[in-house]
N, C-alpha and C positions, 0 to 999 in steps of 0.2 A: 368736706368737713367731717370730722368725726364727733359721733352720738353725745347726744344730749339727751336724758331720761329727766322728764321735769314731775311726772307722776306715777302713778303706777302702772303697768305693761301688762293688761290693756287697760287705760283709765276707764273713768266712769262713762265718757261721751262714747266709746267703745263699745261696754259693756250695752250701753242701750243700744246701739246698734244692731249686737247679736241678740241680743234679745228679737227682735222684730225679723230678722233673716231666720229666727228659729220659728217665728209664729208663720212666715208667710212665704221664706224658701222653701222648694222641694230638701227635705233633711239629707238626701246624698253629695252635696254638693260642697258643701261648706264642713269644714270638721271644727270642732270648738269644744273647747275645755275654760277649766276656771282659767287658763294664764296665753288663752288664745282663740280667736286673733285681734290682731289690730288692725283699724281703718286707715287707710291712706285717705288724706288732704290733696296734697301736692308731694310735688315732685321735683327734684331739680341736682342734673350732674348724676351723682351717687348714692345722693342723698334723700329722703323720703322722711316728711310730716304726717304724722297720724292727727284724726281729729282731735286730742287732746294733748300737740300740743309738743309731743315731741320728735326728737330725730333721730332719724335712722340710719344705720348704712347700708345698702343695700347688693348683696353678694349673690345676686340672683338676675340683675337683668330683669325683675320681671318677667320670669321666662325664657330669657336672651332675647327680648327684645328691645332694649332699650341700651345696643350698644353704642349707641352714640351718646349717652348718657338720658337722662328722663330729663324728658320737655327741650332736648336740643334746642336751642332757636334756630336753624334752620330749617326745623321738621314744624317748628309751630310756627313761624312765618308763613311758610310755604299752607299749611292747614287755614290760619287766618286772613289771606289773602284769597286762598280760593271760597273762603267762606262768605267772603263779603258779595261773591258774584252769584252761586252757584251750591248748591246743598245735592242734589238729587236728578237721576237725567233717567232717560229710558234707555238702558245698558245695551241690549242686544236691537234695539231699533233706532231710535235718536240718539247717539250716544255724545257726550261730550269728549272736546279736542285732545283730552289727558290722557283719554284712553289709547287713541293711535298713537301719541310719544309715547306712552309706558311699553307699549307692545312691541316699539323700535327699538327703546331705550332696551329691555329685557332679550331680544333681538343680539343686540349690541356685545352686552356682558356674559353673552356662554357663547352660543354657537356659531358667532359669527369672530369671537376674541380667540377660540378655538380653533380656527380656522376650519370649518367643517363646512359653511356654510348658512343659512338665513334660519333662524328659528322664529317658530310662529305659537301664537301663545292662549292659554283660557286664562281671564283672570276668574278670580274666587273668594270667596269672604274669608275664608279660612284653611288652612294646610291640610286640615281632612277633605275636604271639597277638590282639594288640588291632586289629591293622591287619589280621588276616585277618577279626577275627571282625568289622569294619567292612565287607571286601569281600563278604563272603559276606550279610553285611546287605543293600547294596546291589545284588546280586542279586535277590533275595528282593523288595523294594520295588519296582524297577525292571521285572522280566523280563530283563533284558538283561545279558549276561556280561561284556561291553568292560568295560576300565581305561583310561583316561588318565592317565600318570601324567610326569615330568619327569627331563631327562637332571641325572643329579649325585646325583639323589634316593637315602636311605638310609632303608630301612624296615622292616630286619631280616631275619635271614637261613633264617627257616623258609619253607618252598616258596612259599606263597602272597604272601608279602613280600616274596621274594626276585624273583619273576615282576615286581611292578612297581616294585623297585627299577633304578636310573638309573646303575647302577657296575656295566659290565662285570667287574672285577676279581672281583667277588664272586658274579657272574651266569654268566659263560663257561661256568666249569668242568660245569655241572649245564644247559647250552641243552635236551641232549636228554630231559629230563627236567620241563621246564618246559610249563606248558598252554599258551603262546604266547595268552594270553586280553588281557594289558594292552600298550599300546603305550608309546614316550616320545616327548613333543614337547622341545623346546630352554627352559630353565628364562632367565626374563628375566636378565641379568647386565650389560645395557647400562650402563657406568659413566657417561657422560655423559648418564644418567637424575637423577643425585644423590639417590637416595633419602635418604640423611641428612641431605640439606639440607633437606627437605620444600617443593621448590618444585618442585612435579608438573608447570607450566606448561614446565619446560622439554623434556619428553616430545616436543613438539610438534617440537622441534631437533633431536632423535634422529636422524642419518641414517641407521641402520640399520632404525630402528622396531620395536624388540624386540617390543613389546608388541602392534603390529599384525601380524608374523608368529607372534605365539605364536597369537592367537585364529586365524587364517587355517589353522596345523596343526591342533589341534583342531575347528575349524568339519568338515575336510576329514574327520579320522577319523570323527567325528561322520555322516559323507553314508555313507560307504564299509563300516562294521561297528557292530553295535548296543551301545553304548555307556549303561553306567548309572552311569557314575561318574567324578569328577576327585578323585584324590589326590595332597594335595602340602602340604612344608614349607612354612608361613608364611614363614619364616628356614634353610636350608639349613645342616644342624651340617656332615656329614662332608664335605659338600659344598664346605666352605670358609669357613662364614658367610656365605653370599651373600644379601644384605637386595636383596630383588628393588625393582622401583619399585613405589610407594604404590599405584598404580591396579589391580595386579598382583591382588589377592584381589579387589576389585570387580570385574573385570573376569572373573574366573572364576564371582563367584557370579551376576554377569547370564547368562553364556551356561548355566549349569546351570538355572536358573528359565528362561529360553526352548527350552529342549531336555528338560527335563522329567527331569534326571538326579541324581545328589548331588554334595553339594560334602563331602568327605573331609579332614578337617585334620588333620595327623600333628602335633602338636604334643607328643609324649613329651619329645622336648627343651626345648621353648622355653615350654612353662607351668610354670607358678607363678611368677611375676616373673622369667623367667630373661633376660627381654627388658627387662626395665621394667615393664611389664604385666605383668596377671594373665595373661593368654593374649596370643599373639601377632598373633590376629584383632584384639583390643582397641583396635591401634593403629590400621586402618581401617575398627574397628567393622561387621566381617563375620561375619554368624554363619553355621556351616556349618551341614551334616545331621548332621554325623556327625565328633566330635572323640577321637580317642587318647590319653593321657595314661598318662604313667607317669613311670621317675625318680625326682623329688621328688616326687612322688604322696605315695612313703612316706619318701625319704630314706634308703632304703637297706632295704628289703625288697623281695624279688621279688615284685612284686604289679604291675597295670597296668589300664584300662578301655578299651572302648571306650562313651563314650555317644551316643547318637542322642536326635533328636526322636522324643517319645511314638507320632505318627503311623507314623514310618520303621521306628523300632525293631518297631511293631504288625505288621510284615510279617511277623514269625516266627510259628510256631502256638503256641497253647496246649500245655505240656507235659502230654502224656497219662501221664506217670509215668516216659517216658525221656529227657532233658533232648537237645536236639537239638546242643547246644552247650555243652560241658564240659569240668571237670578233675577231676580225685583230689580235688584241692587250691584248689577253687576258693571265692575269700571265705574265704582263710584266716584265723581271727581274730588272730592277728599282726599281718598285714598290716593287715588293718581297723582295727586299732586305730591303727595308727603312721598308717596315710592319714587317720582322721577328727585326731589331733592334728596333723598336718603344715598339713591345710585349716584347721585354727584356726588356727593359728601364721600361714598369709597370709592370712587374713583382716584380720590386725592391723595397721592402717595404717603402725607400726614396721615392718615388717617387708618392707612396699613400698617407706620410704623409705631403710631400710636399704639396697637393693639399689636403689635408682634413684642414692644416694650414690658408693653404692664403684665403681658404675657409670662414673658420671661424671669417678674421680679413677682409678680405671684408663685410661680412653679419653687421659686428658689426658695420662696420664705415657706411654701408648704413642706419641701424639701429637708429645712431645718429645722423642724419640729424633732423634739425630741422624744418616742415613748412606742414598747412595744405594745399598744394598741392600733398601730398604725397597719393596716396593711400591704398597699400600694397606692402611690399617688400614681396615677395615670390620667391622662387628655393630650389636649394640643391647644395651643395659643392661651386665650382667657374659657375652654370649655376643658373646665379639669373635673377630677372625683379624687375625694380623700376615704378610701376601705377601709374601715372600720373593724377590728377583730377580737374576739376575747382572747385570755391566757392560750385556750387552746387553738385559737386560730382559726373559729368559726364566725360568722358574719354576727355583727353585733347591734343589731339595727335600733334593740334598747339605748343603747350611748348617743347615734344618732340624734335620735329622738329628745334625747336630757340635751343635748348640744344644743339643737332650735330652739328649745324653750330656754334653756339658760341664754342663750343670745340674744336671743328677743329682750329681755330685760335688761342686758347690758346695749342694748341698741344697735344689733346684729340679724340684718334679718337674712335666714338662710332655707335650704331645703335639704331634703334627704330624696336620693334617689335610689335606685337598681331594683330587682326582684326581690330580693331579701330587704330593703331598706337599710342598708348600712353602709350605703355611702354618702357624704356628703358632698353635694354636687355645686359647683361652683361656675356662675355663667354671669361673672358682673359686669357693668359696663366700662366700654375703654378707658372710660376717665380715670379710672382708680390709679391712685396716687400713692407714690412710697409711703408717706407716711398712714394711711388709710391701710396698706397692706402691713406693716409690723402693727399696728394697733389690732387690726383681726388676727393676724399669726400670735400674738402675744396672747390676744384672750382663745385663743382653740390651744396653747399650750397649758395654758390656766385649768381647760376644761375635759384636758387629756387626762391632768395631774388628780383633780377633786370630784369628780363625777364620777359615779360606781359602775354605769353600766348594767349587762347581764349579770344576773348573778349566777356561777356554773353549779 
């Protein structure tokens, strides 16, 4: 359905809301202005009620989690069924039955559809927790404490995630607190690579040669400190949506098999068809050691994995009855349950081509915008970025910014990604419907034309 604005954005029931997250939240969490935010009610499809009242569309996923659309009823069936039996289990000692299907089921859908072999799994409350318990994986397998990881990169902001994340902004504040164990090389971004075009041959024209100065940094960390590991987005979300060149993952998992190290795929964002594919490896049919996932894992439960090949993952010891690697709450069956119905639901070929559709009819309606403030549209599937530029072709992250609040009021709810802020990033869920798509392409044309921007 498309928006309904019954009051003002954010009404008054809003308003008091942030009032009270302003007396009682930590103030770094929440950002709030006179004309933001608004509180979510409910949920349902694409669409999102604020506490007062009115509707939204929502062009965000939630994050991308919510690509089955918000409140799927198969993801809340499967939640209020296990509710009525079960809330809370002893994760790494008594665990409940959902846990060992999750484990198979996750088993299932990489390394064993890959044909590599039996993958064995941690689950995790969260994608940061997944990326740590990957690095710490790869210690353990390897001997060796190095990270490689890529500037841009976002991997979550608990210590260990936060060390081989690629955004200063989020990194600075905590340097002297960080184990200085991961480094970053330069994430490929050469546009006159044309990944979207899938004509890899033209790499060779590159006169920067992204992809042979990225291996040349890595080869170089690789000589200089003992290195056990490369992690890195397939598809860069906060990054900007940066769809590095096709050679890009081949080219990382030859020099991991010549140097004897892992190849780490953060893929919390960009699996379960959030690309088009199932995973985002899919596209160059790379299969890592070691894959992260969360998000639409469950679709909206804090729950996440990391899994490893059988082999990698063997590097941890047998649990002598103190689990080396744990939570409270780990393998909660809630979670378990909304993740084993989430993996059914894309296993269903609907449900691939549902999301390779809307895909294709968002990319085209971004596509026909008309106005040189446009940069580049770039992504894959429904995980796209519209760049944002001034006259002179600098990142415009003021326009941005006037876009989410102007949208918000026409009942648009959106985000702004990349390091500079000037892109607006687009991760909605499957459902999104032609006509839902010309109604946001019409008002982002409206907001190209009337909206001032930087001023230069």
């Amino acid at each position: 359905m498309l928006p309904e604005i019954l009051t003002a954005v954010p009404g008054p029931l809003s308003r008091s809301y942030a009032d009270k997250l302003a007396r009682f939240e930590a103030r770094t969490v929440t950002w709030m202005s006179e004309d933001f935010p608004i509180f979510w009610e409910r949920a349902e499809g694409t669409n999102v009620w604020d506490v007062d009242g009115n509707r939204f569309l929502d062009l965000t996923g939630a994050f991308a989690v919510a690509s089955l659309g918000h409140s799927a009823p198969v993801l809340r069936e499967a939640l209020l069924k296990q509710a009525r039996s079960l809330l809370h289990v002893m994760g790494d000692v008594h665990p409940a039955s959902g846990k060992a299907d999750l484990c198979e089921a996750l088993s299932a859908i990489t390394f064993e559809r890959w044909g590599v072999g039996t993958g064995k799994t941690f689950l995790t409350n969260s994608g940061s927790e997944a990326v740590e318990a990957a690095l710490k994986t790869a210690l353990l397998s390897t001997g060796k404490p190095g990270v490689i990881s890529f500037t841009g990169g976002y991997h979550g902001l608990g210590y260990g995630a936060l060390e081989a994340g690629g955004q200063s902004y989020f990194r600075d504040p905590f340097l002297s607190q960080l184990g200085r164990f991961a480094v970053t090389v330069p994430y490929p971004t050469c546009s006159r690579c044309s990944p979207d075009s899938g004509h890899s041959e033209k790499f060779a024209k590159c006169p920067e040669g992204c992809l042979i100065r990225t291996e040349e940094a890595i080869r170089s960390h690789i000589r200089e400190r003992e290195v056990g590991c490369i992690l890195v987005e397939p598809i860069q979300g906060r990054g900007g949506e940066i769809v590095p060149p096709r050679e890009f993952l081949p080219m990382l998992r030859r020099i991991c098999d010549e140097e004897k190290i892992l190849l780490i795929l953060d893929e919390i964002y960009t699996g379960f068809h959030r690309t088009g594919a199932f995973f985002a490896c899919d596209h160059s049919q790379v299969v890592p050691d070691l894959i992260c996932l969360g998000k639409a894992l469950t679709g909206g439960f804090p729950l996440a994995a990391c899994v490893g090949r059988a082999e990698v993952m063997d590097a941890w010891p047998s649990s002598k009855g103190e689990a080396l690697h744990t939570s409270t709450t780990l393998g909660n069956p809630l979670g378990c349950a909304m993740a084993l119905a989430s993996i059914k639901e894309h296993l269903r070929p609907e449900t691939r081509d549902m999301a390779h559709q809307a895909g294709l009819s968002f990319r085209k309606a971004l596509s026909n915008l008309n106005s040189q403030r446009i940069g580049k549209i770039r992504g894959l599937g429904l995980m796209l970025g519209m760049e944002l530029v001034t006259a002179e072709g600098k990142p415009d992250g003021t326009l941005v910014g006037q876009i989410m609040l102007q949208g918000l009021k026409d009942g648009l709810i959106l985000l702004g990604g990349g390091p500079a802020g000037n892109v607006l990033s687009f991760s909605p869920p499957f459902t999104l419907n032609e006509e839902e798509i010309s109604f946001v392409a019409g008002k982002l044309q409206e907001y190209l034309i009337s909206l001032p921007g930087s001023i230069s």
